[in-house]
VMD Tcl script that draws the C-alpha trace (Angstrom):
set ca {
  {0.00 0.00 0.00}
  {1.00 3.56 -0.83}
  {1.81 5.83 1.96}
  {-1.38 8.13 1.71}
  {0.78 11.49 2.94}
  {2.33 11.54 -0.54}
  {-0.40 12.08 -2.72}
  {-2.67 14.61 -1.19}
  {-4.88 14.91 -4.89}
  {-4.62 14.13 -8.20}
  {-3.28 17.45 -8.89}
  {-1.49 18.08 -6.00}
  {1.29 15.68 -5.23}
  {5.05 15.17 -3.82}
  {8.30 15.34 -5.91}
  {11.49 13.62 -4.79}
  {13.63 16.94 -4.62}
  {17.13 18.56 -3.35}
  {16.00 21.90 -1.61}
  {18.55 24.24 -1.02}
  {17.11 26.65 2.42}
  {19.07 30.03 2.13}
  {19.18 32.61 4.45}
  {20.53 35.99 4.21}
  {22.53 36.78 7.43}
  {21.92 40.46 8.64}
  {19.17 40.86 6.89}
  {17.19 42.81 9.00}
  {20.18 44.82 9.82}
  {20.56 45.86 6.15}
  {17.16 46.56 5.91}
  {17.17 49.21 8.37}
  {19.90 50.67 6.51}
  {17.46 51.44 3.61}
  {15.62 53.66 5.43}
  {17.63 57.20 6.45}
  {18.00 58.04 9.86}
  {18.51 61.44 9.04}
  {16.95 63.66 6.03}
  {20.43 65.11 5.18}
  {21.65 64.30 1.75}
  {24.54 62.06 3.00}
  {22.24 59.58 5.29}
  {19.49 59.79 1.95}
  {22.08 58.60 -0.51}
  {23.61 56.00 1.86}
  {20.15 54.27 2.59}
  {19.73 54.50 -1.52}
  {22.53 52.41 -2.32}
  {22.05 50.48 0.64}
  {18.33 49.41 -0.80}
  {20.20 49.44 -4.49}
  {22.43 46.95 -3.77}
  {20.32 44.45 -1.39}
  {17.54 44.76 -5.21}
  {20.66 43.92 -7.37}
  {21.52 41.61 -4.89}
  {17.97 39.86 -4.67}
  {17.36 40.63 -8.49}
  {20.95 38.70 -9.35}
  {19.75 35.29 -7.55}
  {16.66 34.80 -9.73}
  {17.54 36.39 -12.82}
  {20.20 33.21 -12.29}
  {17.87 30.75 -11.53}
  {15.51 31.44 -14.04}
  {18.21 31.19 -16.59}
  {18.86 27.57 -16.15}
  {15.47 26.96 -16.69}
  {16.41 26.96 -20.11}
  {18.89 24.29 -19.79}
  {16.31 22.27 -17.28}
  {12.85 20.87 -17.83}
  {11.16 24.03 -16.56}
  {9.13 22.64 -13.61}
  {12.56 20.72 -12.57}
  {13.64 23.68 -11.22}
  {12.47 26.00 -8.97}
  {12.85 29.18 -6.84}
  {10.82 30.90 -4.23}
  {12.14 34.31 -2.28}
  {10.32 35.93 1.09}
  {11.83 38.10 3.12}
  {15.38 37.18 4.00}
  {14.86 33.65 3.03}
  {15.17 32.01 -0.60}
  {14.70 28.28 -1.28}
  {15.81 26.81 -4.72}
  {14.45 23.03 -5.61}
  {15.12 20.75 -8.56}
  {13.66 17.03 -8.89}
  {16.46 14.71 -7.80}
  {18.40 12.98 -10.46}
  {21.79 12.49 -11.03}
  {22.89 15.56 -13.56}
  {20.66 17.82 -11.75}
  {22.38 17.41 -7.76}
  {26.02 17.86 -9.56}
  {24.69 21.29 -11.14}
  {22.41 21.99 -8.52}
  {25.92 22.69 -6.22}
  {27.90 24.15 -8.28}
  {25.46 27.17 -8.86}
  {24.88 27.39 -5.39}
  {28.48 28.12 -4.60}
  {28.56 30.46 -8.29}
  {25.87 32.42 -6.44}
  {27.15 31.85 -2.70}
  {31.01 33.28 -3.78}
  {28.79 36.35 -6.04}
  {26.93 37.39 -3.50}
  {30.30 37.99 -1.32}
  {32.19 39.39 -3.68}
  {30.04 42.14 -5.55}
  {27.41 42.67 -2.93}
  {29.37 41.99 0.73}
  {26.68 39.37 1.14}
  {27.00 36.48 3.10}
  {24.36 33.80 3.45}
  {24.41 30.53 5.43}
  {21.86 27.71 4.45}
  {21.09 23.72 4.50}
  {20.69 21.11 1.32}
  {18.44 18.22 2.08}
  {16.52 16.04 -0.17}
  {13.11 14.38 0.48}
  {8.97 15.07 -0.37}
  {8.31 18.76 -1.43}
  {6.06 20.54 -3.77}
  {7.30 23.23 -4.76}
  {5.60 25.21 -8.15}
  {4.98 29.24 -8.48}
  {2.50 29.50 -6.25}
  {3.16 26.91 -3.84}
  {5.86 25.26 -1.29}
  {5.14 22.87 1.13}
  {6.35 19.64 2.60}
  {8.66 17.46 4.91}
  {11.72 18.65 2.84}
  {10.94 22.07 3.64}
  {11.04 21.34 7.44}
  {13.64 19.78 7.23}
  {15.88 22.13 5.20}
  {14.83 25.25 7.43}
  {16.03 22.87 10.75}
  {19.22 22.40 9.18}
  {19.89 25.75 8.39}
  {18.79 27.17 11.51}
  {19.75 25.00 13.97}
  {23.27 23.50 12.30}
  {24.62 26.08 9.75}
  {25.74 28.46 12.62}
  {28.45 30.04 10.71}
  {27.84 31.44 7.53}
  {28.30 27.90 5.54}
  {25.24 26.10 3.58}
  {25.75 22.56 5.17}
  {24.87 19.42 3.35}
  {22.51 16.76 5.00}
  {24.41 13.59 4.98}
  {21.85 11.56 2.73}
  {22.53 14.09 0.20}
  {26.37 13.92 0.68}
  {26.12 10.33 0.00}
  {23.91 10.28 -2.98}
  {26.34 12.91 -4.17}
  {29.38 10.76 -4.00}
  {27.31 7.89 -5.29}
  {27.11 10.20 -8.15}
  {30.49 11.52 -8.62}
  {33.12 9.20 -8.94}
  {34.76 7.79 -11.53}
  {35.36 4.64 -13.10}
  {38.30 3.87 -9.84}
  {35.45 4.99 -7.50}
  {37.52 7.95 -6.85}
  {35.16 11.68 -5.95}
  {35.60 13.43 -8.41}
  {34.50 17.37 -7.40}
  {35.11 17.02 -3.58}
  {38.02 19.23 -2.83}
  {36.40 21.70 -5.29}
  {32.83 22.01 -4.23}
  {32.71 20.29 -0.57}
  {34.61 20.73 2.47}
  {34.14 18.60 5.71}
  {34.21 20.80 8.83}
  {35.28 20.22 12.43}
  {31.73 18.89 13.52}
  {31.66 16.41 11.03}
  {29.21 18.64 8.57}
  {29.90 19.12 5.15}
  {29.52 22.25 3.97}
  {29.74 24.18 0.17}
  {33.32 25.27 -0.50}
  {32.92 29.23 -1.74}
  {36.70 29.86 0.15}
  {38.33 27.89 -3.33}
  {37.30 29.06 -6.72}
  {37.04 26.65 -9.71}
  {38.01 28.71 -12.69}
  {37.42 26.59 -15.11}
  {33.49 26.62 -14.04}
  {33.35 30.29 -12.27}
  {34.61 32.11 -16.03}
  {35.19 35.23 -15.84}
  {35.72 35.80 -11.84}
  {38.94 36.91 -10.52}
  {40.27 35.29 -7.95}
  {42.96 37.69 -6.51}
  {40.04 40.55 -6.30}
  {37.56 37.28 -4.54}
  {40.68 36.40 -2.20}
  {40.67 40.32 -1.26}
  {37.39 40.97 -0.79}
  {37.14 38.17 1.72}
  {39.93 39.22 3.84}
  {38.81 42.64 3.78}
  {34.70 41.58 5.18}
  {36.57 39.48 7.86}
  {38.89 41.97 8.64}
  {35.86 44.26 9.20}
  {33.95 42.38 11.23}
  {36.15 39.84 13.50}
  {36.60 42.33 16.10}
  {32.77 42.78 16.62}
  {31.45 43.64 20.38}
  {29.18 41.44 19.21}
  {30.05 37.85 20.01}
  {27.68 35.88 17.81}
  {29.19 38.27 14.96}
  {32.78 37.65 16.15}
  {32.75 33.79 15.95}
  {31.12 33.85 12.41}
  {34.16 35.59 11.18}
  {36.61 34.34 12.77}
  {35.36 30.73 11.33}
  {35.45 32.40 8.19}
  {39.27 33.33 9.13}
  {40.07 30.04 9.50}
  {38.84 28.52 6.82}
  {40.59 31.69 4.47}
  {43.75 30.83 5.50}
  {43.32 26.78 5.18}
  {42.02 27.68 1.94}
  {44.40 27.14 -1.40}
  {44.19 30.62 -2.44}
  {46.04 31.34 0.85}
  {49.02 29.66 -0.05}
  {48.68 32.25 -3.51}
  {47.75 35.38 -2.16}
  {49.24 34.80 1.40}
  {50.33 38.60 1.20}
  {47.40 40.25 0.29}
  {46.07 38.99 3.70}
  {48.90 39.94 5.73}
  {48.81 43.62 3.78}
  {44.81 43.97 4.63}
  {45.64 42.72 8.09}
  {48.61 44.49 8.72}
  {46.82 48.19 8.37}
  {44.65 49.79 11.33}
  {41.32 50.56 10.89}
  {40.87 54.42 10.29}
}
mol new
graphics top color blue
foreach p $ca { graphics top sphere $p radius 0.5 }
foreach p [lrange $ca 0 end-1] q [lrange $ca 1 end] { graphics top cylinder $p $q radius 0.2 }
display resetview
């Protein structure tokens, strides 16, 4: 017998999916900055291109999305965006979960490095539906607990059925992973999380990595000396995961020159 909770009509039923749960961190934070504090010039344009670039910012992650549904079936993939949250879905098969992570960490390592965004998020698969108008479903639940309750740091974590169906995937004819060092990293919990600290030119065209490398140091730089704790240890994770990172052994002295100079 069918398990009744999976089709709940004839028209209405559950997909087998990988849902990405993304979360914006600081959102509300930046919001606020959109609106001026003051009605001098100087605090109007600020909270102008504040708002500017959190629309480019928003405006960049679907106008990506709904790109590749020209190289998907177009109700394989898709995208739904409230608030500071933004879940992507695409039916599970085997091309699909390879893609699915490399455009997360395209868009993860963009957001970063032309809008100073960071996000944090969790990748399960399991029973969603998920169309324009709708999302709902066990996946969903469980993608928002895993985001919320084990990304922590600003990482998007990978639930371990996925991570094995993944691998399963991946490997080549010697059984040997083929993308691991370049798209997944295991971290000192145990978690596995998406790599966006090591670029993979030959997929990211067209990035630089030197200005990426700089960018980073420079947001941790900012922020790792934050009165606020909770804001502290997510940078100084991101610290030390910079300077494990390859690009650290290239660029070793652009972090020591960022890190060298004082704040003004």
């Amino acid at each position: 017998m069918k398990p009744i909770e999976k089709t709940l009509s004839e028209e209405l039923t559950y997909e087998n999916r990988i849902v990405v749960f993304i979360d914006i961190l600081g959102f509300s934070n930046i919001v606020k900055s959109t609106v001026a504090t003051k009605k001098s010039e100087s605090y109007v344009q600020k909270a102008n291109m504040v708002l500017t670039n959190l629309r480019s910012a928003l405006q960049f992650i679907h106008k990506h999305f709904d790109g590749l549904k020209d190289d998907y079936d177009n109700s394989s993939i898709q995208l739904s965006q409230f608030s500071d949250s933004i879940v992507i879905s695409v039916l599970e098969n085997s091309e699909e979960l390879i893609l699915i992570f490399k455009h997360i960490k395209l868009v993860q390592a963009r957001l970063l490095n032309k809008f100073n965004i960071l996000i944090r998020g969790g990748v399960v698969k399991g029973l969603l539906i998920h169309t324009d108008n709708l999302l709902l479903g066990p996946a969903m639940v469980n993608a928002y607990n895993l985001e919320s309750k084990c990304a922590i740091s600003p990482r998007i974590v990978v639930d371990p059925k996925v991570k094995w169906s993944y691998d399963k995937i991946n490997k080549n004819d010697f059984g040997e992973i083929i993308e691991k060092e370049k798209i997944l990293k295991k971290d000192y919990d145990g978690t596995f999380y998406i790599d966006y600290f090591n670029y993979n030119l030959d997929f990211y065209s067209g990035e630089n990595e030197e200005e990426y490398f700089r960018t980073i140091c420079e947001i941790v730089k900012e922020n790792v000396e934050s009165s606020d704790i909770s804001i502290r240890m997510k940078y100084l994770w991101m610290r030390e995961k910079l300077k494990k990172s390859l690009n650290y052994k290239k660029y070793e002295y652009i972090y020591k020159e960022i890190n060298s100079s004082k704040k003004p």
